[in-house]
C-alpha positions in Angstrom: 118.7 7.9 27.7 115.2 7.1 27.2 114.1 3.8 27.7 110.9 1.9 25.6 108.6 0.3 27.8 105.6 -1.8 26.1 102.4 -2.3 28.1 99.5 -4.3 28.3 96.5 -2.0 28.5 93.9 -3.3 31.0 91.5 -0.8 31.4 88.3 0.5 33.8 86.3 3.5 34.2 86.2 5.4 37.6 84.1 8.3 38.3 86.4 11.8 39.2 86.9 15.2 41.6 88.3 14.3 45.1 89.5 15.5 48.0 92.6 14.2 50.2 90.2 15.0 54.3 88.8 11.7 53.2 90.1 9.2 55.2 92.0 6.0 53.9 91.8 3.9 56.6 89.0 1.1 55.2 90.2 1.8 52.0 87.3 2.9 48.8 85.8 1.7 45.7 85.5 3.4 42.5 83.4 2.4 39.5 84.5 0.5 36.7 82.8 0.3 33.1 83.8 -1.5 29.9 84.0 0.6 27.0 81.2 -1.4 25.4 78.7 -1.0 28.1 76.0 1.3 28.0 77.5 3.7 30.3 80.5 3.8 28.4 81.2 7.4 27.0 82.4 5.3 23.6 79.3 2.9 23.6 78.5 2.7 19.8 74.5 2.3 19.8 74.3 1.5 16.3 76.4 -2.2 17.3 74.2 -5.0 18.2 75.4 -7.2 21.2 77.3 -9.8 18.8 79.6 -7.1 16.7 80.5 -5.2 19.9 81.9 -9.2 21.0 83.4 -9.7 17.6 84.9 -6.6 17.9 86.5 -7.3 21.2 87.6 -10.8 19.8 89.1 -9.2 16.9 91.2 -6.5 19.2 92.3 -9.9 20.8 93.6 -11.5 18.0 95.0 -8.3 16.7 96.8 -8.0 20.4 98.8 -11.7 19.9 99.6 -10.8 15.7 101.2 -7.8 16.4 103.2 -9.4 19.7 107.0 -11.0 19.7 107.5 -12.7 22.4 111.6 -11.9 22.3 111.0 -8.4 23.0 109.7 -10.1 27.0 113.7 -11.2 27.2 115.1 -8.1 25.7 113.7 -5.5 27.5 114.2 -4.0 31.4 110.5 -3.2 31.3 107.0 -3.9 31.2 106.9 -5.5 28.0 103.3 -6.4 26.3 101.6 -4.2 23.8 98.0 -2.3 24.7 94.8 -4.4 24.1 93.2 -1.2 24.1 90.1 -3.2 24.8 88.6 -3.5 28.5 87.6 -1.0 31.0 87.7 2.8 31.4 88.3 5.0 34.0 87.6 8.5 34.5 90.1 10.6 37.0 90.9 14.0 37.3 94.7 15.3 37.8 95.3 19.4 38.2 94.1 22.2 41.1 91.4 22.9 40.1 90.7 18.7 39.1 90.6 18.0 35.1 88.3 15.3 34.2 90.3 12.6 32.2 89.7 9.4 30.3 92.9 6.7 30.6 93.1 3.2 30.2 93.6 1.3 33.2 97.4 -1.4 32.8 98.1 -3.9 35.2 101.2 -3.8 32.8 102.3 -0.6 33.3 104.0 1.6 36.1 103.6 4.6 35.0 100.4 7.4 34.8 100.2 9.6 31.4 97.7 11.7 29.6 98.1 14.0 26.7 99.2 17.6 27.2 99.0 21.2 26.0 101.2 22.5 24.0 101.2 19.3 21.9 104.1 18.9 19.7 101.7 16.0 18.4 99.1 14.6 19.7 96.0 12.0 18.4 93.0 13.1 18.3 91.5 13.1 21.6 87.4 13.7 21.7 87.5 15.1 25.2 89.8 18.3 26.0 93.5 18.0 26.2 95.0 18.8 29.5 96.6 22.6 30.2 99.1 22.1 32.9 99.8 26.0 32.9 96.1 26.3 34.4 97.0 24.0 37.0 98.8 25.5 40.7 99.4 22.2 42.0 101.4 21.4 38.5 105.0 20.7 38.3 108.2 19.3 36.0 110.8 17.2 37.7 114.1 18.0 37.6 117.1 15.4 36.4 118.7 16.0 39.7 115.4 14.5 41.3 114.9 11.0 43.0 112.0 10.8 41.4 113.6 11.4 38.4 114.0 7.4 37.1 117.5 6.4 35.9 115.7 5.1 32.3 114.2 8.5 31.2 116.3 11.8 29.8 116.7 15.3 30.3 116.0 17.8 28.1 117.3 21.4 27.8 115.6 22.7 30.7 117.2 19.9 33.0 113.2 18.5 33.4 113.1 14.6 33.3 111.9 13.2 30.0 109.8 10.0 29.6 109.0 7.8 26.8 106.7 5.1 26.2 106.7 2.9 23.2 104.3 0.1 22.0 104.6 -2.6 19.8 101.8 -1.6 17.3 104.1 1.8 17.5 101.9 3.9 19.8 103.9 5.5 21.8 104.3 8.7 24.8 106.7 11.1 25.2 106.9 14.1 27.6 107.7 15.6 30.5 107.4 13.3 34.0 106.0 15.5 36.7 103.8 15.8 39.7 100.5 16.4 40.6 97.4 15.7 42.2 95.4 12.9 41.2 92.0 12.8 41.9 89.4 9.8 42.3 85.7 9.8 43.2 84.7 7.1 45.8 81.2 4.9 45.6 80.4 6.6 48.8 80.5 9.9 47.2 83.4 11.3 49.2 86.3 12.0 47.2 89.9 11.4 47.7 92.9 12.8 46.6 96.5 12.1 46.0 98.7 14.8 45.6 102.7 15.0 44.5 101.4 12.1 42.2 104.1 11.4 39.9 102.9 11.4 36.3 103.8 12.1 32.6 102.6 15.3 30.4 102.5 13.9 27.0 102.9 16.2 24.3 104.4 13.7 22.0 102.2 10.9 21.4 99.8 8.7 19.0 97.9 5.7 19.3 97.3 3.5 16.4 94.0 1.7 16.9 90.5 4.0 16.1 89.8 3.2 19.5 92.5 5.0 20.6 92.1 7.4 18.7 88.9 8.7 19.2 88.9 8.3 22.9 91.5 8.2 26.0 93.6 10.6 27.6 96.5 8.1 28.3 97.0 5.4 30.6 97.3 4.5 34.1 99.3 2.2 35.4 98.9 -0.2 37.9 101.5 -2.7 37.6 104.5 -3.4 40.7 107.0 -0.9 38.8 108.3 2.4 41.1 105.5 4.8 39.2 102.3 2.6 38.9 99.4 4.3 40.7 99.2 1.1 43.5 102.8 1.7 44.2 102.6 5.7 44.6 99.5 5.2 46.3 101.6 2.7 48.7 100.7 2.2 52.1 97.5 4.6 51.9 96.1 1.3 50.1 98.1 -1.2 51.5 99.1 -2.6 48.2 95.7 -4.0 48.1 93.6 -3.9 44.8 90.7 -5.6 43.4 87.7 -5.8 40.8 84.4 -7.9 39.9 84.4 -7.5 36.2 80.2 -7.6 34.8 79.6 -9.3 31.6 79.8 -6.3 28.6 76.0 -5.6 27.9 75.7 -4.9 31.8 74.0 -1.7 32.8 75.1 -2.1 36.0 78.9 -1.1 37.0 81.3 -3.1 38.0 84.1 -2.2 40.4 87.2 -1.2 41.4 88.5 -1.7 45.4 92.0 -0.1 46.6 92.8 -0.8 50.4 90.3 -2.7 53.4 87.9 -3.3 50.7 90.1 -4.7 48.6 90.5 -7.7 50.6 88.8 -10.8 49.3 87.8 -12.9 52.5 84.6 -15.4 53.0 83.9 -18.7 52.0 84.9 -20.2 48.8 88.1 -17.8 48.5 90.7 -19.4 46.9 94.7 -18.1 46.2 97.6 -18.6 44.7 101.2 -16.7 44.5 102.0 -13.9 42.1 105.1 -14.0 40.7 106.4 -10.2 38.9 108.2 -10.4 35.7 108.3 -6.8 34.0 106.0 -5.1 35.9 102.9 -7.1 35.8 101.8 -9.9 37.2 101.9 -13.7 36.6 100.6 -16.7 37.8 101.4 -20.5 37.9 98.9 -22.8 36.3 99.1 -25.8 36.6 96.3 -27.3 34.5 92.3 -27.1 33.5 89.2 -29.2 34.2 86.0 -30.0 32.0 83.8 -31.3 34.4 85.4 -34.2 35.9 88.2 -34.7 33.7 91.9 -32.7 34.4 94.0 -31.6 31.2 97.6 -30.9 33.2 100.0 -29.1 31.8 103.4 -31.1 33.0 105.6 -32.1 30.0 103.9 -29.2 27.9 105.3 -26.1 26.7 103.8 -24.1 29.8 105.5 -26.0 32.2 107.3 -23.6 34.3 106.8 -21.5 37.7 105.0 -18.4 36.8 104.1 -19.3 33.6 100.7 -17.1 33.0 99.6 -13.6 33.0 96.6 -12.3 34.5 95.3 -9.3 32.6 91.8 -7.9 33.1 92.8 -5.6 29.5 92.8 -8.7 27.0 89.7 -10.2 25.8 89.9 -13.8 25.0 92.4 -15.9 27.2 95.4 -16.9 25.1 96.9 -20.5 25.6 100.1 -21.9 23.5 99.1 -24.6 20.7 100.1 -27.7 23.1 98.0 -26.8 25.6 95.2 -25.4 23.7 94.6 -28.6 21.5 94.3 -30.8 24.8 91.6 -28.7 26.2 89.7 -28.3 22.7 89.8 -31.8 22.6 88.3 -32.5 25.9 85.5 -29.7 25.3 84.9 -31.3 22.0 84.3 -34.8 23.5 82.3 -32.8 26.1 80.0 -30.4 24.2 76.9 -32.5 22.6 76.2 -30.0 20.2 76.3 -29.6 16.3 79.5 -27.8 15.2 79.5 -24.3 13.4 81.7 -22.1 11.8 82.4 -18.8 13.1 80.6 -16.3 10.7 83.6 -13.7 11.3 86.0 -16.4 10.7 88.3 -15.1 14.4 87.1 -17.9 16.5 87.7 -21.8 15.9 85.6 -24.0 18.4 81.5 -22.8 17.4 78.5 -24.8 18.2 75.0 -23.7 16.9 72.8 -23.7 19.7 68.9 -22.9 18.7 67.9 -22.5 22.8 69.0 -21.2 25.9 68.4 -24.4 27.8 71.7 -25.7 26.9 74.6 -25.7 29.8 78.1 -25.6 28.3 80.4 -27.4 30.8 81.8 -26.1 33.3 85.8 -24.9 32.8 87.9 -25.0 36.0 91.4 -23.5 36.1 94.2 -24.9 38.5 96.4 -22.4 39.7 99.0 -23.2 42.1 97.0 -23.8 45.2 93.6 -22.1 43.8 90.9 -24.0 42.1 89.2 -21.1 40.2 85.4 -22.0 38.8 85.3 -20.0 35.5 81.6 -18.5 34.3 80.4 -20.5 31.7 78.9 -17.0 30.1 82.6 -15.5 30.4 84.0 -18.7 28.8 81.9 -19.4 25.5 80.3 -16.2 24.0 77.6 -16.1 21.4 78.5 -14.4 18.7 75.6 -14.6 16.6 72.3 -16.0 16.2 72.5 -19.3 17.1 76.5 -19.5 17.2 78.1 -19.8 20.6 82.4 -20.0 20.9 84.5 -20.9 22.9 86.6 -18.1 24.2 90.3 -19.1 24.3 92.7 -18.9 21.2 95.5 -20.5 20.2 98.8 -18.4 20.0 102.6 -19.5 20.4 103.9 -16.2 19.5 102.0 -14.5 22.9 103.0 -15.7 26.3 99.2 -17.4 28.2 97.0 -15.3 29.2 94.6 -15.5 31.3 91.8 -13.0 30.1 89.1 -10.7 30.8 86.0 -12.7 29.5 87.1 -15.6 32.0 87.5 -13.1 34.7 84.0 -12.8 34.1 81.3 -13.0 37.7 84.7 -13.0 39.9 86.3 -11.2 42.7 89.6 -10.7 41.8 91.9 -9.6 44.6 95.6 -8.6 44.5 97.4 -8.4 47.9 101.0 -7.1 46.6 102.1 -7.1 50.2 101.4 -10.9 50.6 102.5 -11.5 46.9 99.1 -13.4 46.2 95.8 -13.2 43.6 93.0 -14.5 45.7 89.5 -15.6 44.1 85.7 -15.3 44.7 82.8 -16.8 42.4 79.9 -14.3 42.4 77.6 -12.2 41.2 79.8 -9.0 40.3 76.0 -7.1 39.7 76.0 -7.3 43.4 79.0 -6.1 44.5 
C-alpha cells in the first residue's frame, strides 16, 4: 500500500564528491545558491533583476492556488505541495559519486532522484542516474526495517515508494540505499553511506522549472528518511542557513552539526512544534516600528500556528491577520501608492530614490523577537515600484517565507526542539 505524501520544496545548492575519513565531530558547511543567482546552473541571463522577483512572486501565488488546506487533516504525511522556487543543491549518491541536482524540503523525509531504466521520467537537463554502474547500490527488501510500513512491494519483494504532489507531480520507485556524498566549505569531503533513498523511474514534475532542471528532492524534514534524521547523531540534529538576497554573487550557506549552532549576542529562540514532517512555529504577533498588531482573537490564534519554510517565496498570512498589518504599514509608509505592473502583489509604493527607509517589520514568535530585513520584506519589482512581500491567502496555512528569512541565521536544534535567530550579514558568513 502506497501512501501519497505532499511536500513543500525548500531548496539550496551544495557543492558534491565526498569522502566518509572526514571527521564529524565540529560538524561542516556546504554551499547554498538560489536558482536565480548567478551561480545558479538555471540562472536565465536574458531576465533582468525585477522578472526573475516577479517570477518568484508568481511561483508563490501559484504555490497557495493550487493548495487545500483539508488535505493537512487528511493525510499521515508531510502534506504541502513543492514551491519549486528557492535554493539548489548539488550532491552526489553512487561508488564512484554521481553529481546530482535536488531541491532541498524542510517538508519532506525522504531523498529521491530520477533513475535509469525510466519507465517515465521529465526531462531532466543533466544525466539521469544508472544505479547498475554503481557497487555501493542497492534495493530494499519488504522484509526490511528500513522498509517503511506506508510504501509497497513489488514482484521482486523490493520496497516501493511513492510520492505525490498536489499540482500532480509526483515519484515512484524503488527505496534503496546508498552513499550520499557532500562537499564541505573546507574542501574535505564527507560521506554517508547505507543512505536510504528512492530510485525514481516513475516520475514528472509539472512546473517548467521542474522540468528543465532537478534530479529530485531531498528531504530534510523530522520524518524517519529525511537526510537530518539519517544523518542522526553524526550532526546532532543540528542544521542551519544564512539565506543572501537573490542577485547575490556571493553564496550563502548551509551548516549541519557544531556549526550549526547559532550562539552570540542578539540570538533569539523559540519552540518548534512538528506537524507532518516539517516544522512550525508559534507567532504570536508583528510590529511596525513601535506599534504591535497581535494576533489573539484572530484566525491564527493557536499553538504552533506557522510554518517556517526557506522553499516559499513570499510569506503567506490569513486575510484577518493580513489586513491588520497592511493597515499599520499603510498608516506607516509616507509614500505615493502604486499598482503592481504584474498585477500578483497588492500593497506597491512608487519610490523615485533609494534614500527612502521602509519601516522596520518585527515578528513575535513565542519567546523570540525576530528583526526582519527591510530588503527581504518589500521588494522592487520595477522601476520605481517597491511591494510589500506578504500575501493574503485563507486557503494556505501562514507561512513564514524565504524573502523574510532574508540576512538571518537560521538555526534548527531538533534535539532541543527550537529555531533560534541571528540578524546579519549572510555575505559574511
Amino acid at each position: 500500500m502506497s501512501t501519497h505524501i505532499f511536500l513543500t520544496l525548500l531548496l539550496f545548492s551544495l557543492c558534491f564528491m565526498v569522502s566518509f575519513s572526514h571527521t564529524l565531530n565540529n560538524g561542516f558547511s556546504v554551499e547554498l545558491i538560489h536558482r536565480d543567482s548567478p551561480k545558479s546552473p538555471f540562472y536565465q541571463a536574458t531576465e533582468n533583476k525585477y522578472q526573475r522577483i516577479v517570477n518568484a512572486v508568481r511561483r508563490s501565488i501559484n504555490f497557495a492556488n493550487h493548495f487545500n488546506k483539508d488535505s493537512l487533516t487528511n493525510t499521515p504525511r508531510s502534506t504541502v505541495i513543492p514551491d519549486k522556487d528557492a535554493y539548489l543543491m548539488t550532491y552526489s549518491v553512487g561508488t564512484p559519486p554521481f553529481k546530482l541536482y535536488g531541491f532541498v524540503d524542510t517538508g519532506s523525509d525522504i531523498v529521491w532522484f530520477q533513475c535509469e531504466p525510466c519507465k517515465k521520467c521529465y526531462n531532466q537537463t543533466t544525466p539521469i542516474f544508472n544505479p547498475s554502474k554503481s557497487s555501493s547500490y542497492k534495493n530494499i527488501p519488504c522484509s526490511s526495517k528500513l522498509c517503511p510500513s506506508y510504501t509497497s512491494c513489488n514482484d521482486q519483494n523490493s520496497c516501493q515508494y511513492s510520492v505525490t504532489y498536489v499540482d500532480e507531480s509526483y515519484s515512484q520507485g524503488d527505496l534503496s540505499v546508498e552513499t550520499f556524498t557532500l562537499e564541505s566549505t573546507t574542501g574535505l569531503p564527507v560521506s554517508f553511506p547505507k543512505t536510504v533513498i528512492g530510485c525514481g523511474t516513475n516520475n514528472t514534475m509539472t512546473s517548467s522549472q521542474g522540468a528543465r532542471a532537478s534530479s529530485g528532492i531531498v528531504g530534510l524534514g523530522d520524518g524517519p528518511l529525511s537526510l537530518i534524521t539519517q544523518l542522526g547523531s553524526s550532526i546532532d540534529r543540528k542544521f542551519s542557513y544564512c539565506l543572501l538576497p537573490y542577485e547575490s554573487n556571493t553564496t550563502s550557506k548551509l551548516n549541519f552539526g557544531d556549526v550549526a549552532v547559532v550562539s552570540g549576542d542578539g540570538v533569539v529562540s523559540t519552540p518548534i512544534v512538528i506537524k507532518f514532517a516539517f516544522y512550525v512555529l508559534t507567532l504570536e504577533g508583528f510590529s511596525i516600528g513601535n506599534k504591535r498588531i497581535d494576533i489573539r482573537g484572530s484566525s491564527m490564534d493557536v499553538e504552533g500556528n506557522m510554518m517556517i519554510d526557506s522553499g516559499t517565496t513570499l510569506t503567506f498570512l490569513p486575510s484577518d491577520v493580513y489586513a491588520n498589518l497592511k493597515s499599520a504599514i499603510v498608516e506607516s509608509v509616507k509614500l505615493e501608492r502604486a499598482d503592481d505592473p504584474n498585477h500578483a502583489l497588492d500593497l506597491c509604493y512608487s519610490v523615485t530614490s533609494d534614500g527612502y527607509n521602509f519601516p522596520l517589520i518585527t515578528a513575535h514568535f513565542k519567546g523570540a523577537d525576530v528583526k526582519l530585513y527591510s530588503g527581504g520584506t518589500f521588494v522592487p519589482i520595477a522601476d520605481d515600484i517597491i511591494c510589500w512581500a506578504f500575501f493574503s491567502s485563507d486557503d494556505l496555512g501562514p507561512i513564514f517565507g524565504n524573502l523574510a528569512q532574508q540576512n538571518l541565521l537560521v538555526g534548527y536544534d531538533l534535539k532541543q526542539k527550537i529555531v533560534s535567530f541571528k540578524s546579519m550579514d549572510c555575505s559574511k558568513v
